[in-house]
N, C-alpha and C positions, 0 to 999 in steps of 0.2 A: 504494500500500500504506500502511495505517495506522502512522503512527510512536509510539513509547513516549513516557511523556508527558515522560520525561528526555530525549530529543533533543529537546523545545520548549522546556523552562524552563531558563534559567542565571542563576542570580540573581548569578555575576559579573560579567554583562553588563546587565541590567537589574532592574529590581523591579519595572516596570510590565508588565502584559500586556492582550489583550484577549479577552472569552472569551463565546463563545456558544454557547446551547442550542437546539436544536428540537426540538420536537414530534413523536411518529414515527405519531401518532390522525389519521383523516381530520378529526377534529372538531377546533375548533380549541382551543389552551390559554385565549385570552381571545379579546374582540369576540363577535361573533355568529353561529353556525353556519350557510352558507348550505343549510344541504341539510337542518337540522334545521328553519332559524328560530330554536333556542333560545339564549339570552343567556348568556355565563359572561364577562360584561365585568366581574364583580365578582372574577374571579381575578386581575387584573391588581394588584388589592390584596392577596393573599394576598402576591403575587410580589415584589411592592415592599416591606412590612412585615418577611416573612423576609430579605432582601436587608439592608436598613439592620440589623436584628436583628444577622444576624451580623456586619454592621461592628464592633460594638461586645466580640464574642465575641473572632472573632480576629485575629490582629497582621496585618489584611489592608485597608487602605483600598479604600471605591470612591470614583473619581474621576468617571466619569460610570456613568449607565446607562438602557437604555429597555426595556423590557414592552410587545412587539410581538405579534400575532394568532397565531403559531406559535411564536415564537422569543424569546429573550430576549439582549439587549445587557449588557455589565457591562466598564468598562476598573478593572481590579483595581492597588491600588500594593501589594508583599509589604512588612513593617515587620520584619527580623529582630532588631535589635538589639532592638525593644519586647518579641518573645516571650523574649529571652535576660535581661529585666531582671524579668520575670517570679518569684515567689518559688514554692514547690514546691508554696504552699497557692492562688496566685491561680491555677495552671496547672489544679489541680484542679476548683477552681470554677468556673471559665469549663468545664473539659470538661463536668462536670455538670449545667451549664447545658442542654448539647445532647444529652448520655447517659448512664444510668445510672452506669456505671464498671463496678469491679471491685469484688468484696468488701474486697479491704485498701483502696482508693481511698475507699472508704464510711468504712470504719473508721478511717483518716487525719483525717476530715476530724470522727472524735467524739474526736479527740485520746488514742485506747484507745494502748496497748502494744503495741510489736510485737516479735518474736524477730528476731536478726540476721539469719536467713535472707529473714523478713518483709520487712525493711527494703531488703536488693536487688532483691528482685520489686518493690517498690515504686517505688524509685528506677528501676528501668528500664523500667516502667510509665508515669509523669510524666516520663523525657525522652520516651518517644513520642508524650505526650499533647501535649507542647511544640512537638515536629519539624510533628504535625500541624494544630494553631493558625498556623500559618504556612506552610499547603501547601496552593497553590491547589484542588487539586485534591479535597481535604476541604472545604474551601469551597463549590465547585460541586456538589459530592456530598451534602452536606445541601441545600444549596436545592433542590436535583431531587428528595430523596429525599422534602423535607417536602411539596412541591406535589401531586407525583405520587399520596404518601400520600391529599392532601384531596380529591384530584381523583379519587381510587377511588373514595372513601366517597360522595362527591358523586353521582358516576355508576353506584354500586354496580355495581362490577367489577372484577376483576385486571387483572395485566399492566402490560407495559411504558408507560409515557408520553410519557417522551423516547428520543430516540437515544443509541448507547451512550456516545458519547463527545462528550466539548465540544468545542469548536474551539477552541484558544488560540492564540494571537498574541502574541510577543515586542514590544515597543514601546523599539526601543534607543535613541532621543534624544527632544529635547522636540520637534521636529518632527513627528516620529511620535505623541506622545502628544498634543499639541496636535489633529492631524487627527484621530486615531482620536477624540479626546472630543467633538469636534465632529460627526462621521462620525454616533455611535451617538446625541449628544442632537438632530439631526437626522433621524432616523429617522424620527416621524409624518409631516413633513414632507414627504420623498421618497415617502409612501408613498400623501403627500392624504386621513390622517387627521386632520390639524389644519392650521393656516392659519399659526400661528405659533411660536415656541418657549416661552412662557411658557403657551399653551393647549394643549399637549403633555401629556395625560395619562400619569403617573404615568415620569416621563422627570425625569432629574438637573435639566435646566436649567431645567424647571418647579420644580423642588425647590427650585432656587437663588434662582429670579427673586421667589418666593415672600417668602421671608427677607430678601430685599433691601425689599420692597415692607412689610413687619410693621414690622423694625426696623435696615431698613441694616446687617444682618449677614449672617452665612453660616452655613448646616446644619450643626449639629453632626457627624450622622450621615455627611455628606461629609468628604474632605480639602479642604481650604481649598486659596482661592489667597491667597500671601501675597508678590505684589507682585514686583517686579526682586530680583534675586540682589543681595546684602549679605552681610557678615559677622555671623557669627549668626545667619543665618537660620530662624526656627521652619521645623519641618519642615510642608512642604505642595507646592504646583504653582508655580513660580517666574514669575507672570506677575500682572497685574490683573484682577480677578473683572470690572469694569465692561467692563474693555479686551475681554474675553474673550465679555461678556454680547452688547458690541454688533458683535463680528465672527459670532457664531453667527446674532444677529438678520439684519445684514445679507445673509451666506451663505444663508439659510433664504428671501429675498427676493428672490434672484437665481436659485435654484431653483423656486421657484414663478412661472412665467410671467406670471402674471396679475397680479403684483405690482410694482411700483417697485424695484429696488433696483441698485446698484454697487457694487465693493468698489473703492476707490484706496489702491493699493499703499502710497502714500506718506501716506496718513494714519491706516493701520492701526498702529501698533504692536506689535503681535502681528507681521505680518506682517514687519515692517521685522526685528524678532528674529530671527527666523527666516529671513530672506532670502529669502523664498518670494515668487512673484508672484499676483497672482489668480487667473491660469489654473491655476498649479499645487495653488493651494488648494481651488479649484470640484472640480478631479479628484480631487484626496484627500478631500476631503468629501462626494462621491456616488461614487466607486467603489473605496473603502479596499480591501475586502474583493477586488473584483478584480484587486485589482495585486499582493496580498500575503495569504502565506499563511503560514507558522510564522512569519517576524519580518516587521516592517517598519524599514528608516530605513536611515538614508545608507548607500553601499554599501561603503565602508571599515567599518561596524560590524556591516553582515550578514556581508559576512567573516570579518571577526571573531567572531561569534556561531556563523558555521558550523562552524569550528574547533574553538570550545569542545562543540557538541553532536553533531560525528564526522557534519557531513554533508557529501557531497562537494559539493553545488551546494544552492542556497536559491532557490527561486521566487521571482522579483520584483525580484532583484540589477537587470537590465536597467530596470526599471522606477525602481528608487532614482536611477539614474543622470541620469534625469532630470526624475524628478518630488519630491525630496528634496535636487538637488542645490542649491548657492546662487545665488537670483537673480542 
């Protein structure tokens, strides 16, 4: 049975999640229809432009993401304290950015006059516009709603595009979030649409490899990695973007049969953090999705996560236990 999307999110438990769409059309969202012939590999950039687009909208980072043939990959970070630092005029602007508003919302923003009464419709107008700059599930709801929109016109048709509802996934430690970003920027890979991860159309680690290669930086549009945990730490993924570049590469090379590669345990970094071995890593990185379905990570914090969202048991607990536990 379908669960409320409040028994998946508990932002006291994590800010990270993972969330995917599919397609509900025989044809496909991108690549090439085989039953038509006809190409919409060009949507794969609608998907990826709207996506970073609303990075920048709402207090919502992506950390990774892939624009797959039916589906679409996205591991989302929530930022609440950035939508709470928010002034009453930036909250309106960004909504506006993505919707008309309200008549006072309008009128707020040509600095007119408003009667006392105004002024509360107002103010409880922009905290909702606020709650929702910072809810995943607005997030997902304009991407779907913007594609589906272009993909009508496109196809001149109604109707549904996607399925009704995302899949979200909880990601409650960096073990989890580590796998799942690697899981979803390996996608072409498992799927024997590209060969590598830097020739991964329209996929985060191509985003990344990219920027590295211009000017030894990192995507605006993404959260950063910003290196081992320190005091002070800018906010970002607490690890090295290189360290990070070449265990996805390596991973992507031990999946592909027909390639060279190993991972040692003990020269990873990443790995060593995390206490993970290879083999546990290979399984988290080709089969995230099946071991784990509302959360993923160690099973002391799906416990814990179960408690906070009123579930009596959490698929995958068994699975944490040994494939999240410490090498």
């Amino acid at each position: 049975m379908a669960q409320s999307r409040k028994s998946q999110v508990s932002l006291s438990d994590t800010p990270y999640y993972h969330c995917v769409s599919r397609c509900v059309r025989r044809s496909f969202l991108c690549g090439v229809d085989n039953y038509s012939g006809q190409s919409y590999e060009h949507r794969r950039g609608w998907v990826e432009d709207r996506l970073l687009f609303l990075s920048s909208v709402f207090a919502i980072d992506v950390c990774a993401y892939a624009v797959m043939s039916n589906h679409v990959h996205v591991v989302l970070h929530v930022d609440v304290d950035k939508a709470f630092s928010w002034s009453d005029k930036d909250v309106v602007t960004l909504w506006h950015s993505l919707y008309r508003g309200t008549l006072l919302t309008q009128k707020f923003m040509r600095d007119e006059t408003f009667t006392q009464g105004e002024w509360i419709t107002l103010n409880e107008t922009i905290g909702k516009y606020r709650e929702r700059l910072h809810d995943i599930s607005w997030f997902m709801r304009n991407l779907n709603e913007f594609i589906a929109r272009e993909a009508n016109k496109e196809d001149d048709c109604t109707g549904r595009f996607w399925e009704g509802r995302f899949k979200s996934q909880a990601l409650l430690d960096e073990s989890a979030v580590l796998a799942c970003m690697a899981y979803v920027d390996l996608n072409p890979i498992r799927a024997k649409i590209a060969n590598t991860p830097e020739t991964s159309q329209h996929t985060s680690i191509q985003k990344r490899t990219e920027a590295i290669k211009q000017d030894n930086s990192q995507p605006h549009q993404l959260m950063p990695f910003v290196g081992h945990p320190r005091e002070n730490m800018p906010k970002g993924i607490a690890f090295s973007l290189q360290d990070y570049c070449e265990l996805v590469d390596t991973t992507g090379r031990v999946i592909r049969k027909d390639k060279a590669g190993y991972i040692d345990h003990h020269k990873s970094p990443i790995l060593q953090r995390l206490g993970l071995d290879s083999e546990q890593w290979i399984t988290l990185t080709t089969e995230f999705e099946q071991h784990f379905y509302y959360a993923a990570g160690s099973e002391h914090m799906m416990r814990v996560f179960a408690g906070h969202t009123n579930h009596k048991r959490i698929r995958g607990i068994g699975k944490a236990k040994t494939l999240l536990k410490r090498a």
